[in-house]
C-alpha positions in Angstrom: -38.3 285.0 166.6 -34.4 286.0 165.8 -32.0 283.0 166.8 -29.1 284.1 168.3 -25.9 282.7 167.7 -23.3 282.3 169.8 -19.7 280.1 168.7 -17.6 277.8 170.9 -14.4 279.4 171.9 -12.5 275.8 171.4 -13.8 273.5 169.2 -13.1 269.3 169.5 -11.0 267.0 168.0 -13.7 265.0 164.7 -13.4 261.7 165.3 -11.8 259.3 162.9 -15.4 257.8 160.4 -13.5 254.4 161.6 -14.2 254.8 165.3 -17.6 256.0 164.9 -20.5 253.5 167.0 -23.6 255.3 167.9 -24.7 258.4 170.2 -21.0 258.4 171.2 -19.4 261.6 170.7 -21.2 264.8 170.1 -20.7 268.2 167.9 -19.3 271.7 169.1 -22.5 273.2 169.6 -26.4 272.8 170.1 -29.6 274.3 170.0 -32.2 275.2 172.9 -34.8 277.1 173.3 -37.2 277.9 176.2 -41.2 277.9 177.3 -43.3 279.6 180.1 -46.7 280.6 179.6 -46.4 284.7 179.9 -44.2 284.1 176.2 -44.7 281.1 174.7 -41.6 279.6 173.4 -38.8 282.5 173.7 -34.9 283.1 173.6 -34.1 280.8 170.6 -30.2 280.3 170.3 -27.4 278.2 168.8 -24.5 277.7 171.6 -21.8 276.3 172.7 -22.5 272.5 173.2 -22.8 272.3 176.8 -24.6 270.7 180.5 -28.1 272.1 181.4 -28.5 273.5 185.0 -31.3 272.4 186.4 -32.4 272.1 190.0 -32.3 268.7 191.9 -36.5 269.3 192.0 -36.3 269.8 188.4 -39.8 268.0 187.0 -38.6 266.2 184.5 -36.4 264.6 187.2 -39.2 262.9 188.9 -42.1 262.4 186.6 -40.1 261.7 183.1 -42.6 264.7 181.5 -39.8 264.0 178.1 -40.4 263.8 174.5 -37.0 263.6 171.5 -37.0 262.7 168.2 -34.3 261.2 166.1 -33.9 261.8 162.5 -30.3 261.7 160.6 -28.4 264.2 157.9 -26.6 262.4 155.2 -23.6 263.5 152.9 -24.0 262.6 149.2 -20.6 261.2 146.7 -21.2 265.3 145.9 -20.9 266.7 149.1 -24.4 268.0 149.3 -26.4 267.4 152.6 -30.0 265.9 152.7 -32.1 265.2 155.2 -34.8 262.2 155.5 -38.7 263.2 155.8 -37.3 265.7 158.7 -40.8 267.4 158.7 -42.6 264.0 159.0 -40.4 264.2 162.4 -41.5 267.1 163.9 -45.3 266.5 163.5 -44.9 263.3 165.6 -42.9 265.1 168.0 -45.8 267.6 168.5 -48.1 264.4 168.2 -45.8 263.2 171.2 -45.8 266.7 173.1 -50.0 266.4 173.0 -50.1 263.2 175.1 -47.6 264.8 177.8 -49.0 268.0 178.0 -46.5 270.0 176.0 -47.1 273.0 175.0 -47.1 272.6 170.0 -43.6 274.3 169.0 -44.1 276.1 165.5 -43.0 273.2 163.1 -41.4 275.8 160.1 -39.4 277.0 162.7 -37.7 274.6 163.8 -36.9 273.4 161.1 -35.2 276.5 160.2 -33.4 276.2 163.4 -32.3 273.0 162.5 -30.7 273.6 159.1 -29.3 277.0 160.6 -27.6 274.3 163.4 -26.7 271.8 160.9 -24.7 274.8 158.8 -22.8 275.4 161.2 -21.9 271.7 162.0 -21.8 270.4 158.8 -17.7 269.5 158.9 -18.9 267.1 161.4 -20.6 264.8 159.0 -18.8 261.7 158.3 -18.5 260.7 154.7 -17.9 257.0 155.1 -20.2 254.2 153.7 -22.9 254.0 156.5 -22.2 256.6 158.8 -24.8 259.9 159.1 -25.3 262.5 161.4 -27.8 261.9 163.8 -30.0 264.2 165.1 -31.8 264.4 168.7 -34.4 267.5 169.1 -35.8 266.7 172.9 -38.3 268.5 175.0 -37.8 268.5 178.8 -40.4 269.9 182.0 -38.5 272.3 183.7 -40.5 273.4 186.6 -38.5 273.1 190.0 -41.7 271.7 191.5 -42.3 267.9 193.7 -45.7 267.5 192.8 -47.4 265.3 189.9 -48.9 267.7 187.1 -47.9 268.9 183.7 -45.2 271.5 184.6 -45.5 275.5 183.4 -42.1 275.6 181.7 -39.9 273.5 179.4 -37.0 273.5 177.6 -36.1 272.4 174.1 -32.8 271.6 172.8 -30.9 269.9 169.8 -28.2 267.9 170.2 -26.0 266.5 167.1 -23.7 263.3 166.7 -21.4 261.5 164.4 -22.8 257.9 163.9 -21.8 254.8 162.2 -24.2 251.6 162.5 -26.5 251.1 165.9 -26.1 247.8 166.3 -22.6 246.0 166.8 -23.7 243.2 164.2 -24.0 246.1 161.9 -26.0 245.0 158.9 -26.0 241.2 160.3 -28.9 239.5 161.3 -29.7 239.8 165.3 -31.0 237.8 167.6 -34.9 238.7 169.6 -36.3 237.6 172.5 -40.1 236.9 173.3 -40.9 237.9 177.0 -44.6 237.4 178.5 -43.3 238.4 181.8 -42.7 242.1 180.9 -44.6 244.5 178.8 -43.2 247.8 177.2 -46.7 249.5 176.8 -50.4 249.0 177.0 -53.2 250.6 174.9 -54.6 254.1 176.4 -51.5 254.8 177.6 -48.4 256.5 176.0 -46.6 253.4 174.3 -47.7 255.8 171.0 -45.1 258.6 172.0 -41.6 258.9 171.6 -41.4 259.8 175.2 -38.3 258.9 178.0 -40.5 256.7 180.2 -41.5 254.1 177.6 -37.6 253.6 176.5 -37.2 252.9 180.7 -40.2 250.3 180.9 -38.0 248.3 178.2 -34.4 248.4 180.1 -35.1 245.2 182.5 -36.4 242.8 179.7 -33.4 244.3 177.1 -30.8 243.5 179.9 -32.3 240.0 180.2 -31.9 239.0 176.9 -28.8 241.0 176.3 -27.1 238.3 179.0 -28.9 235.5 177.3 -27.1 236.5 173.7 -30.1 238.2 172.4 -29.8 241.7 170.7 -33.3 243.0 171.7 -36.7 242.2 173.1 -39.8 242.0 170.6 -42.9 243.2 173.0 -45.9 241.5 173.0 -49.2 243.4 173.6 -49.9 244.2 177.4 -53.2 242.4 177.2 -53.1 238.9 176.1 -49.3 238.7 175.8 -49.9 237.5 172.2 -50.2 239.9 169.6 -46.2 241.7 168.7 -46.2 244.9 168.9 -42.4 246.1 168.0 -38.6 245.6 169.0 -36.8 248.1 171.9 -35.9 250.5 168.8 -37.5 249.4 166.0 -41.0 248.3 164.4 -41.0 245.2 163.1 -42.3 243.1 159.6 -42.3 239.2 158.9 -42.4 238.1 155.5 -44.6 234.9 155.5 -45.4 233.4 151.9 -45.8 236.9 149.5 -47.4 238.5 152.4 -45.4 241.2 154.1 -47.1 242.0 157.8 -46.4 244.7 160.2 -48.8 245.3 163.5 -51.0 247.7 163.1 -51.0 250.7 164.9 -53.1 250.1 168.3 -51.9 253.6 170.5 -48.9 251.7 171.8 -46.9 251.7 169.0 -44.8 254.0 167.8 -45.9 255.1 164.6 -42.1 254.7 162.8 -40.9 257.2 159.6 -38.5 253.9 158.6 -41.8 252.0 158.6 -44.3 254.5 156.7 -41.3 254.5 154.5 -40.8 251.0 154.3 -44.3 250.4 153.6 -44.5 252.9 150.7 -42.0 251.6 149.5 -43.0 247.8 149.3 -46.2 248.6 147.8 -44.8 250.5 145.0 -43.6 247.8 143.9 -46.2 245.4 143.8 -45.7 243.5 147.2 -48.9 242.7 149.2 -48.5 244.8 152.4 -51.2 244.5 155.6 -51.2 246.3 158.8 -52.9 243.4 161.5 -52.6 242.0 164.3 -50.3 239.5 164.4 -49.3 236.5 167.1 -46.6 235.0 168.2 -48.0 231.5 167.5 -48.4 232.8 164.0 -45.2 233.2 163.5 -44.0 230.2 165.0 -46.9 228.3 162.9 -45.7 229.6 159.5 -42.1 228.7 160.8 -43.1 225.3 161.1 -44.8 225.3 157.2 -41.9 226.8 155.9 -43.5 230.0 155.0 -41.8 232.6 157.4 -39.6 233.6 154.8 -38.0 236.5 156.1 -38.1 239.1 159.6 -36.7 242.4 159.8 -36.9 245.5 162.1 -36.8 249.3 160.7 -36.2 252.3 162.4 -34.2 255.7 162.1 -31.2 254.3 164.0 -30.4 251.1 162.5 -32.9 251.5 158.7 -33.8 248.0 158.2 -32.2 245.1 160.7 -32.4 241.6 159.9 -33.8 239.3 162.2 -32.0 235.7 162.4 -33.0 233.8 165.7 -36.1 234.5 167.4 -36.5 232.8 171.1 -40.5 232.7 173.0 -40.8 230.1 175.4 -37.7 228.3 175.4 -37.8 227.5 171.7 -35.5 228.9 169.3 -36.1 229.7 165.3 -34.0 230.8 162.7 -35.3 232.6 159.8 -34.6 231.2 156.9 -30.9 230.2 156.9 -30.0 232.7 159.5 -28.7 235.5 157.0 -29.7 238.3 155.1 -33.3 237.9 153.3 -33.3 239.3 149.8 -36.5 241.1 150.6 -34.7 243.2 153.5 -31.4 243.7 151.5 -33.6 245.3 148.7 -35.3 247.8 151.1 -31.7 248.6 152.8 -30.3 249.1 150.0 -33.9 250.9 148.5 -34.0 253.4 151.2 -30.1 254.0 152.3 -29.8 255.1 148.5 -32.2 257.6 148.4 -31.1 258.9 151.7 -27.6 259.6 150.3 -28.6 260.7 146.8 -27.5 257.3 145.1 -31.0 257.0 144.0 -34.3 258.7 142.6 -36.8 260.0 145.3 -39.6 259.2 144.1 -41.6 260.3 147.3 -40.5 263.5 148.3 -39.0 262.4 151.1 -35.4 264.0 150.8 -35.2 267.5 151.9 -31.4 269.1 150.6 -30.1 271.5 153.5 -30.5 274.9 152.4 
């Protein structure tokens, strides 16, 4: 397939690298591309960023058939572009497409279409210390159809922003919050896709805690309301003694690039890593020895997030002395270097826009 390329007439104000929050303002132009089963995926084009008409009976509307991505571009001290594990991306987000029906997208080509889309944008990459572009590839059903089954067309699109960090505290500890009342996801369902209806199941809980002072929910598993699972945007790991511990993947977690990356990374250096189940009362038990040592989220958005004040049942913790671990500042620092050229890549990870 040819993609077409058509350029916006009037293109926007960049905003100041100073002013930049996340998913906030968004670039001159995007991609999309379209499906129905007579040709496949067809009429691949690059144009002016702009609204998607869609009927008020649109499926995707109704039944949240929905699957993005989000992976980042950053600008090196020489001006080069790279991107981080970008193909690692779109294989999940096929992975994602499989459990909502969705018809596989050639990976190699979309990728293309990416870098062709990032070319033309590339101005709109800030430079600043921490900020990135982010990118959001998204599949939506598209059938004009009020009835529940996998819908016959679909449309895919890329959209591209300016970011600085995700969270307000920026690279400050935050603050979680243990529900048993709510679940996110439960195993045989879709908690394992990056898909819209899983990020909806976690709004009520996040709004909880966000007007009890807490930054984010950390779900327990929808069967014993025990076992963690991972934060609203982000898996988690605790550090407790030399033992670094993230849940293992159960098909209700997201299976996170920050924390394949994260573990690779660890183990190359020596550190013990294990992928278990792991309780709450585990956590609160090594707190009580002294040997929770350190907690931190990863994820695309924010990289690594330190965790400072953890709250299940009433009863508050903070980890360690309620700052950065050294653990978590090494991996930050580990990972946002090889993601802006600072440092060797030792796994291949860093793909240079071509």
């Amino acid at each position: 397939m040819e993609i077409t390329i058509k350029k916006a007439d009037k293109l926007k104000k960049h905003p100041e690298d100073s002013t930049l929050g996340f998913g906030t303002f968004f670039t001159d132009h995007m991609f999309n591309m379209d499906y129905n089963p007579e040709k496949g995926w067809h009429n691949p084009r690059i144009e002016p960023y702009g609204p998607i008409e869609m009927d008020p009976s649109t499926m995707v509307l109704h039944y949240a058939q929905a699957i993005f991505e989000g992976l980042k571009a950053y600008k090196t001290d020489s001006g080069e572009i790279q991107l981080f594990r970008p193909e690692d991306n779109l294989k999940r987000f096929n992975k994602s497409g499989h459990m909502l029906c969705i018809p596989d997208f050639d990976e190699e080509f979309i990728l293309e279409a990416l870098f062709k889309l990032i070319n033309i944008e590339k101005d709109w990459i800030p430079g600043a210390p921490g900020t990135s572009l982010y990118i959001r590839p998204t599949i939506i059903a598209m059938d004009p159809y009020i009835g529940l089954r996998p819908s016959h067309t679909y449309r895919f699109f890329i959209i591209l922003s300016p970011v600085g960090a995700y969270y307000a505290e920026g690279f400050d500890p935050v603050k979680m919050w243990v529900t048993t009342d709510y679940v996110r996801a439960i195993r045989g369902g879709v908690g394992q896709a990056k898909t819209a209806g899983n990020y909806a199941a976690s709004l009520y809980a996040t709004d909880l805690a966000n007007k009890d002072g807490y930054t984010q929910v950390m779900w327990l598993d929808g069967v014993d309301l025990e076992y963690v699972e991972e934060v609203g945007a982000m898996n988690i790991f605790f550090l407790i003694g030399d033992e670094l511990i993230t849940p293992q993947l159960n098909r209700s977690i997201l299976s996170g690039i920050t924390r394949d990356s994260v573990i690779k990374l660890a183990r190359s250096w020596g550190s013990k890593v294990s992928e278990r189940k792991v309780s709450i009362h585990e956590i609160y038990e090594a707190h009580e020895k002294g040997t929770l040592k350190e907690v931190f989220g990863s994820g695309t958005a924010a990289v690594i997030s330190p965790v400072g004040m953890i709250k299940f049942k009433g009863k508050e913790i903070t980890i360690g002395d309620g700052n950065v671990g050294p653990f978590a500042a090494k991996l930050y620092t580990e990972l946002t270097n090889i993601q802006y050229g600072k440092a060797d890549d030792p796994f291949d990870w860093i793909m240079v826009l071509r």
